[in-house]
C-alpha positions as a printed Julia matrix, in Angstrom:
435×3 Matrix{Float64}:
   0.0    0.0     0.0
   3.03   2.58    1.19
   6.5    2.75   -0.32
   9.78   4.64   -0.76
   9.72   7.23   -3.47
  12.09   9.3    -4.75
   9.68  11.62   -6.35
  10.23  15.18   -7.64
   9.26  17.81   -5.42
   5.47  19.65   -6.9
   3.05  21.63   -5.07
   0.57  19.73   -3.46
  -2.93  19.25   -5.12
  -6.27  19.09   -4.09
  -5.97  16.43   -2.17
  -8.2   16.35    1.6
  -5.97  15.82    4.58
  -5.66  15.95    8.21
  -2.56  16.6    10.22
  -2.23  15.58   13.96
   0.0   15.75   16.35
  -0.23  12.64   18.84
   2.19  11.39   21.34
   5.15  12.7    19.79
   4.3   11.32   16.26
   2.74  13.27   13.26
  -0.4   11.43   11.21
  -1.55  12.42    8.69
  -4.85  11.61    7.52
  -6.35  11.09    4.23
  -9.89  10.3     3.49
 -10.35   7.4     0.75
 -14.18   6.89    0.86
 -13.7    4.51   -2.39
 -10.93   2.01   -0.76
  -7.78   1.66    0.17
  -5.36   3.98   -1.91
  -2.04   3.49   -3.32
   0.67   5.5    -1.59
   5.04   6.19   -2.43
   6.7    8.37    0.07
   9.53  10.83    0.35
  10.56  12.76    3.02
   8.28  15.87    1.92
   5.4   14.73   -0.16
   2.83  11.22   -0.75
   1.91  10.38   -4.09
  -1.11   8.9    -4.26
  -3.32   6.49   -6.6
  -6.6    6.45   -4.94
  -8.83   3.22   -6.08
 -10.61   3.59   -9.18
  -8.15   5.86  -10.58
  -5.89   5.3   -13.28
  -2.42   6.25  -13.07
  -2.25   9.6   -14.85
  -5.18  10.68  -12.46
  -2.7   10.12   -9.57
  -2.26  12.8    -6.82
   0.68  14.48   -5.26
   0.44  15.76   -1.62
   3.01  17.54    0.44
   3.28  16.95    4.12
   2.82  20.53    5.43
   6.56  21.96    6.48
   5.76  22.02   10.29
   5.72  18.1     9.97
   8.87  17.62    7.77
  11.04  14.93    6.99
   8.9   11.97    7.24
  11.16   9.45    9.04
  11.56   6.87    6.46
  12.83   4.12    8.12
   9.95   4.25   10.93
   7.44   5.79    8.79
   3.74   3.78    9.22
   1.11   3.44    6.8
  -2.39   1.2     7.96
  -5.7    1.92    6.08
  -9.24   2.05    8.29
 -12.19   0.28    5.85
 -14.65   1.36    8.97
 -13.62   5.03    8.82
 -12.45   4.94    4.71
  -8.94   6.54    5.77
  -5.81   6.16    5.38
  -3.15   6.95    8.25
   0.24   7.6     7.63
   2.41   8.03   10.83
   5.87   8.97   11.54
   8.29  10.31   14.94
   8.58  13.95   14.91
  12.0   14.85   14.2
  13.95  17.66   16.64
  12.6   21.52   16.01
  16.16  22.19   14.49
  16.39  19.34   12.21
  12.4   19.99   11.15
  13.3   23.83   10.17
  16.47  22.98    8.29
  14.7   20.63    6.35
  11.59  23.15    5.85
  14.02  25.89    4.5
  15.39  23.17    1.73
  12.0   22.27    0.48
  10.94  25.7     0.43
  14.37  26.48   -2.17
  13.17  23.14   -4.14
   9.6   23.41   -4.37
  10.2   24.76   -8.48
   7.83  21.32   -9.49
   5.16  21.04  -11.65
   1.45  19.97  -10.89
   0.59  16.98  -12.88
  -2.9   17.99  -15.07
  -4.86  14.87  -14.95
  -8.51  16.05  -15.04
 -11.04  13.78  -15.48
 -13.5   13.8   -18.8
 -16.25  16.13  -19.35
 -15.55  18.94  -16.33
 -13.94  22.32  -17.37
 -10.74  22.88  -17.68
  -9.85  27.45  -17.24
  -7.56  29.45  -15.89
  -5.01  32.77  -16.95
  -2.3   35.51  -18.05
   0.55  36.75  -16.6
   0.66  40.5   -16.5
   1.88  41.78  -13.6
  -0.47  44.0   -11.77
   1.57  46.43   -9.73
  -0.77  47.5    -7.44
  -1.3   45.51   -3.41
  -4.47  44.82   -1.73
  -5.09  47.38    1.18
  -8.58  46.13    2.4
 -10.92  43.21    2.13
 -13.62  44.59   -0.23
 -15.51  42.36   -2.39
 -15.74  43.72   -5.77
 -17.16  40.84   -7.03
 -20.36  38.55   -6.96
 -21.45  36.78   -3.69
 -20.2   33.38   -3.96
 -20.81  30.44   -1.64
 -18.2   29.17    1.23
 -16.16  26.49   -0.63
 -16.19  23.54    2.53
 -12.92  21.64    2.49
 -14.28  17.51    2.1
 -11.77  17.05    5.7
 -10.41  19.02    8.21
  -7.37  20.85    6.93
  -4.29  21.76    8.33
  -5.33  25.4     9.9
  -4.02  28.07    7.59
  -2.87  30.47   10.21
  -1.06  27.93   11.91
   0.82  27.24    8.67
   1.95  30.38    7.74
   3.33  30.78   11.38
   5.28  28.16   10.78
   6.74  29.13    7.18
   7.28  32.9     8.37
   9.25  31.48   11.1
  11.8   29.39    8.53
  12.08  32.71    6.61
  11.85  35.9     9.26
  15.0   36.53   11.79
  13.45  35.88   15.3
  13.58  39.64   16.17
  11.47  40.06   13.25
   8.83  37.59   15.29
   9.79  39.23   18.21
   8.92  42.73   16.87
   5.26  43.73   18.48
   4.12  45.26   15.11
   0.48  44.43   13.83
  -0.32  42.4    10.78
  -1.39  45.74    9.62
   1.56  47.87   10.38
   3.54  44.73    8.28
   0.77  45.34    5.57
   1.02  48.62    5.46
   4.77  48.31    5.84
   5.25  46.33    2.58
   2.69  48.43    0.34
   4.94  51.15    0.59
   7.92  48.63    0.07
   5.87  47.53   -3.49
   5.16  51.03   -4.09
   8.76  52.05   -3.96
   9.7   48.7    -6.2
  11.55  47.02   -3.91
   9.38  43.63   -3.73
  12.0   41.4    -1.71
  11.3   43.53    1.08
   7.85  43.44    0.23
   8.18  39.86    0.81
   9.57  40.17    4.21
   7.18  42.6     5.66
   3.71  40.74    4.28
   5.48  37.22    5.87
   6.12  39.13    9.14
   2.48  40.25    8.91
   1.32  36.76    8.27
   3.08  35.63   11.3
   1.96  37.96   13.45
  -1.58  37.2    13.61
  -4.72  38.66   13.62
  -5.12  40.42   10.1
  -6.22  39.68    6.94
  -4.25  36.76    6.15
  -5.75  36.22    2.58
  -5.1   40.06    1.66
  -1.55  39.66    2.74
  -1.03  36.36    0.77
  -2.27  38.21   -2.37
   0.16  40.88   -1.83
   2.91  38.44   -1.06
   2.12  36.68   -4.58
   2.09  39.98   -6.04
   5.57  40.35   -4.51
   6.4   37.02   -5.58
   5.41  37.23   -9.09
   7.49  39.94  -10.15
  10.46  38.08   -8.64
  10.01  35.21  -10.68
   9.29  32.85   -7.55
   5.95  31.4    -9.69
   5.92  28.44   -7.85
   5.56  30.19   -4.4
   3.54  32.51   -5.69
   0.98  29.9    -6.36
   0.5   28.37   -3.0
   0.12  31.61   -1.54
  -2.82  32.34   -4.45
  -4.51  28.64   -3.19
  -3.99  29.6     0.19
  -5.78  33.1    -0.66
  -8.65  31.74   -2.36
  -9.24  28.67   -0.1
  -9.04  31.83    2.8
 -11.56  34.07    0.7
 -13.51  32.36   -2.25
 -15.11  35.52   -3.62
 -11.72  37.31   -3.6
 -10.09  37.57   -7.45
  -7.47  38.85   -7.33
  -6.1   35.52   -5.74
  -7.36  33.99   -8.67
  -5.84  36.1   -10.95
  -2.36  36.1    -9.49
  -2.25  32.18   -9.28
  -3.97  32.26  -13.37
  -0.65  34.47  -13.68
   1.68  32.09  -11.7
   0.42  29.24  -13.64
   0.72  30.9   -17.26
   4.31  31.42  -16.22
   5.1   28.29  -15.2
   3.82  27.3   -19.21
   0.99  25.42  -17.51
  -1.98  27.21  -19.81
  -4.82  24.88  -19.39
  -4.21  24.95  -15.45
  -4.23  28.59  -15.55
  -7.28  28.61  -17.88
  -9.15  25.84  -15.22
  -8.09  27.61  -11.95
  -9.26  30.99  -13.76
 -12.96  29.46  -14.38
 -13.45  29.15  -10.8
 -13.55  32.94   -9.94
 -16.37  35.33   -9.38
 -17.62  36.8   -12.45
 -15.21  40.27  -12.95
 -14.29  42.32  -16.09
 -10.47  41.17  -15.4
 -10.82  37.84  -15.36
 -12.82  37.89  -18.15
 -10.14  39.17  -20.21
  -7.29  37.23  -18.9
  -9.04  33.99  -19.96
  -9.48  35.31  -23.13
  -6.25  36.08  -23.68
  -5.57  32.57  -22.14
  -7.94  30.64  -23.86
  -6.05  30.1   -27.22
  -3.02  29.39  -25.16
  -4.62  26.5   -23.35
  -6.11  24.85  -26.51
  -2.96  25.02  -28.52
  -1.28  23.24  -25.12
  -3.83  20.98  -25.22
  -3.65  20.75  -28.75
   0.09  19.49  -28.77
  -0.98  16.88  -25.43
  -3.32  15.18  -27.07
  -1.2   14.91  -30.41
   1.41  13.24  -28.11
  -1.05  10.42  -27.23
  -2.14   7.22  -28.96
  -4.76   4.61  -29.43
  -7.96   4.85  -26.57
  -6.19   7.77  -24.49
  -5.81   9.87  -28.18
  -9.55   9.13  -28.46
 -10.8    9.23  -24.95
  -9.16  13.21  -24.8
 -10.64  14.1   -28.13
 -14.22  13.27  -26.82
 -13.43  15.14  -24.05
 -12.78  18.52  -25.93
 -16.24  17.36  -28.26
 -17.79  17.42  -24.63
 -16.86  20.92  -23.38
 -17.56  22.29  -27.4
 -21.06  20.84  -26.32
 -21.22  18.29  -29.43
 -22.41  15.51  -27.72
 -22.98  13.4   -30.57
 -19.51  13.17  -32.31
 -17.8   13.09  -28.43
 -20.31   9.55  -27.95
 -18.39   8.23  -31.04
 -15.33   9.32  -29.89
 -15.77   7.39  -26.52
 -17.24   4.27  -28.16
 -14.02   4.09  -30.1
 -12.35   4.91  -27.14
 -13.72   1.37  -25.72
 -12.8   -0.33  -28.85
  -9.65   0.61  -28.5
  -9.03  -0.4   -25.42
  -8.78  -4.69  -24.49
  -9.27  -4.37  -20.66
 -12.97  -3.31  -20.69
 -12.65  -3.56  -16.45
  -9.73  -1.11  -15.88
 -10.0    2.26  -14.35
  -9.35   3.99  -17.84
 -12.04   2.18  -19.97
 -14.59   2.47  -16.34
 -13.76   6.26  -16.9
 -14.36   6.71  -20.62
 -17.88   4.51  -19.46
 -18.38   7.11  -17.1
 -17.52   9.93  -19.58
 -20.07   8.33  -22.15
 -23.1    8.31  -19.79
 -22.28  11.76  -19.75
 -23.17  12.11  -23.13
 -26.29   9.97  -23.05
 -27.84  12.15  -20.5
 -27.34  15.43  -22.42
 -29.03  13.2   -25.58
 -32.09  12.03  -23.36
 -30.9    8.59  -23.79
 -31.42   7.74  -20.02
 -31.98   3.72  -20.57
 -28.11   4.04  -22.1
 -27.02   6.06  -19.27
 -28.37   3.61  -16.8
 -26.77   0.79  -19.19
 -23.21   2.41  -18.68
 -23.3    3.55  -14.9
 -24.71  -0.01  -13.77
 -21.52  -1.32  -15.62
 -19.29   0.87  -13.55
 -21.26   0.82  -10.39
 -20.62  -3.14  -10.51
 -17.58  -2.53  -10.69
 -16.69   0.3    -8.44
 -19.36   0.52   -6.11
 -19.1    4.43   -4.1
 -18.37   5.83   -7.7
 -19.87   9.12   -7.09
 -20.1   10.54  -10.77
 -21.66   6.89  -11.35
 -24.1    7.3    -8.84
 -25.14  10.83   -9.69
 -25.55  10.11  -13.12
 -27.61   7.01  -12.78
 -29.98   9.21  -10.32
 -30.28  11.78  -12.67
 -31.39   8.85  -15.04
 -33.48   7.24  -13.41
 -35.92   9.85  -12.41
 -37.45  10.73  -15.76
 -37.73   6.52  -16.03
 -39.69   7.11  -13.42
 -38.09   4.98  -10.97
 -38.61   6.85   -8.25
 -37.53   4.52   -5.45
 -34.35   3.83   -7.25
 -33.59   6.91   -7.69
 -33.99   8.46   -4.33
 -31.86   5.31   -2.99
 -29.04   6.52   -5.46
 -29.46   9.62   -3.78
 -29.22   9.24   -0.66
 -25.89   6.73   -1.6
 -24.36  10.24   -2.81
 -24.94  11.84    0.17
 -23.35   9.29    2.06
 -20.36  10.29    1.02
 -20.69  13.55    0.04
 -23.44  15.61    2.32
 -23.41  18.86    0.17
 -23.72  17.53   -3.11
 -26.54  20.1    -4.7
 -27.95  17.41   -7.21
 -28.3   14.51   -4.49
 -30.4   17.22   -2.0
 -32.66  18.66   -4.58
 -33.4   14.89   -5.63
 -34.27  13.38   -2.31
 -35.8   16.46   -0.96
 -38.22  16.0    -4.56
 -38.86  12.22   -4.49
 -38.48  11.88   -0.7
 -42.51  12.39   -0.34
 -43.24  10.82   -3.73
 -42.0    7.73   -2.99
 -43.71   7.71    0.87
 -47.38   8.17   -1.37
 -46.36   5.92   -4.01
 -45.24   3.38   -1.04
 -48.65   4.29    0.81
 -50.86   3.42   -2.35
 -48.87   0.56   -2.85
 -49.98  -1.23    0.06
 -53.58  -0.16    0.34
């Protein structure tokens, strides 16, 4: 399940973790609700295959710098099927051994994210133009948008960025009884006078000193960051910002621009998509957009046989012509010889997609029962089914598929408005039933 990796330092994904700090050991804990995940370790960062996936959709995770190196040779990894998680646990090392190794990742974190998306979701984000001007307050110049809830408990932000301001401020820096708004205020005159390194130093004193506006001081940092060339850095700030604030753009801009620097144009395009409608970002991904498809373009040139065909009926998809991307993932299956492996369960998956926007529900029930068999807690399986069945009228079906959703993910939109609509229909229909 765990092994020794040697693996190149990235920034971490979107990957759902818990850190915790037991009996002088570090765990950290990863939710797998579909089964027991594959896992390679280094001394800063999992990889991980979680079951289903195929390996191009694999995930890269870095083990937050407070908790750094993980002791290989005592490291433990055991996987809970009652609580679907899996628990990697290691000795915390000595404070000065833990720092020194914190400053060297922080020099070598210059990776790049893997882009393994699945089929048929978006893929946005955007430029790099360097706006020159800091954040001074928290106004929100852009639409309301809803509180994005993390799937587990994260590591707390401010507790993180004490940590990494206190591997790159002097201790009398720490020391110094400044505000986080004297520091912010401090290094907007520092970026007005050009001097962003010091610009730097004054938003990461801010950051550790507490009590402001961390995600306003993260923007300005990647501001900072950006026009020092540090893209890398400047795009975990930008994640931090937006996971802080998710109706804030500018952190979306700033991490579209860190991307697009990094020659990652279809990440910057995706990450760009998810921020409030505003005039700016508009524009970038405009200017992005043509980027991203000739990157995307020259990946899917690279490819061959069912993973050539699977992409291509993924950009038919998102162009909405459903029709020719259904070929495309039919000859995607033809393609392929192992009709039970996670890529050919995902082109499946990908095809019911297409079905549903066609109004061919009894073939979108055809495909998802194939990969429900299969893979059981398959959530885009599940959802699509429901969605299916309902106009079938299979009420009872549905709403079961529903509440299976929910199960594992409480907030899914789709799987509430469904059972809160068939949750009395199916009571009556019950009801008449038995009379």
């Amino acid at each position: 399940m765990c092994k020794d990796s040697s693996m190149q330092v990235q920034p971490s994904c979107d990957v759902a973790f818990r850190l915790e700090d037991k009996n002088s050991a570090w765990r950290l804990v990863i939710p797998a609700a579909k089964g027991q995940p594959e896992a390679e370790l280094s001394e800063t960062a999992v990889r991980l295959q979680f079951a289903g996936a195929s390996a191009e959709d694999r995930k890269l995770l870095h083990v937050p710098l407070k908790a750094q190196p993980l002791d290989m040779d005592n490291v433990k990894c055991s996987f809970s099927r009652k609580r679907s998680e899996l628990v990697i646990e290691w000795p915390q090392t000595t404070p000065s051994s833990s720092s020194a190794t914190a400053q060297s990742v922080t020099e070598k974190q210059t990776g790049s994210l893997e882009a393994a998306e699945d089929a048929c979701e978006a893929q946005s984000e955007a430029p790099r133009e360097a706006d020159a001007t800091c954040d001074t307050a928290a106004t929100n110049t852009a639409a309301e948008v809803p509180p994005v809830a993390p799937e587990s408990e994260p590591e707390p932000a401010a507790e993180k960025a004490q940590d990494e301001a206190r591997t790159s401020t002097p201790e009398s820096e720490v020391a110094d009884k400044k505000t986080a708004d004297e520091w912010k205020a401090l290094g907007n005159d520092a970026v007005k006078a050009g001097n962003h390194e010091e610009g730097v130093r004054c938003y990461s004193a801010g950051i550790a000193a507490g009590g402001g506006d961390e995600a306003i001081l993260r923007s300005n940092r990647a501001l900072c960051l950006l026009q020092l060339d540090r893209n890398e850095d400047a795009l975990e700030d930008c994640r931090c910002c937006i996971s802080l604030r998710p109706d804030f753009f500018k952190g979306y801009l700033r991490g579209a621009k860190a991307l697009r620097a990094l020659g990652r144009a279809e990440e910057a395009l995706a990450f760009l998509k998810k921020c409030p409608k505003h005039p700016e970002a508009e524009t970038m991904a405009a200017e992005l957009r043509p980027e991203a498809e000739a990157a995307e373009a020259k990946r899917i040139a690279s490819l061959t046989g069912c993973e050539k065909s699977k992409e291509e009926g993924n950009v038919l998809f998102r162009k909405g012509s459903f029709e020719a991307a259904l070929e495309k993932y039919s000859q995607a299956l033809e393609e392929h010889d192992d009709q039970e492996s996670s890529l050919a369960l995902a082109i499946r998956n990908n095809r019911a997609a297409c079905y549903h926007q066609i109004s061919d529900f009894h073939s979108v029930v055809r495909d998802t029962n194939f990969v429900l068999e299969r893979q059981p807690g398959d959530v885009k399986a599940l959802c699509r089914r429901m969605l299916a069945l309902e106009p079938l009228e299979k009420y009872e079906a549905a709403l079961k598929d529903a509440r299976a959703v929910l199960r594992q993910d409480p907030r899914n939109d789709m799987a509430n408005k469904v059972q809160h609509r068939l949750s009395k229909l199916v009571r009556e229909l019950q009801r008449d039933g038995s009379a």
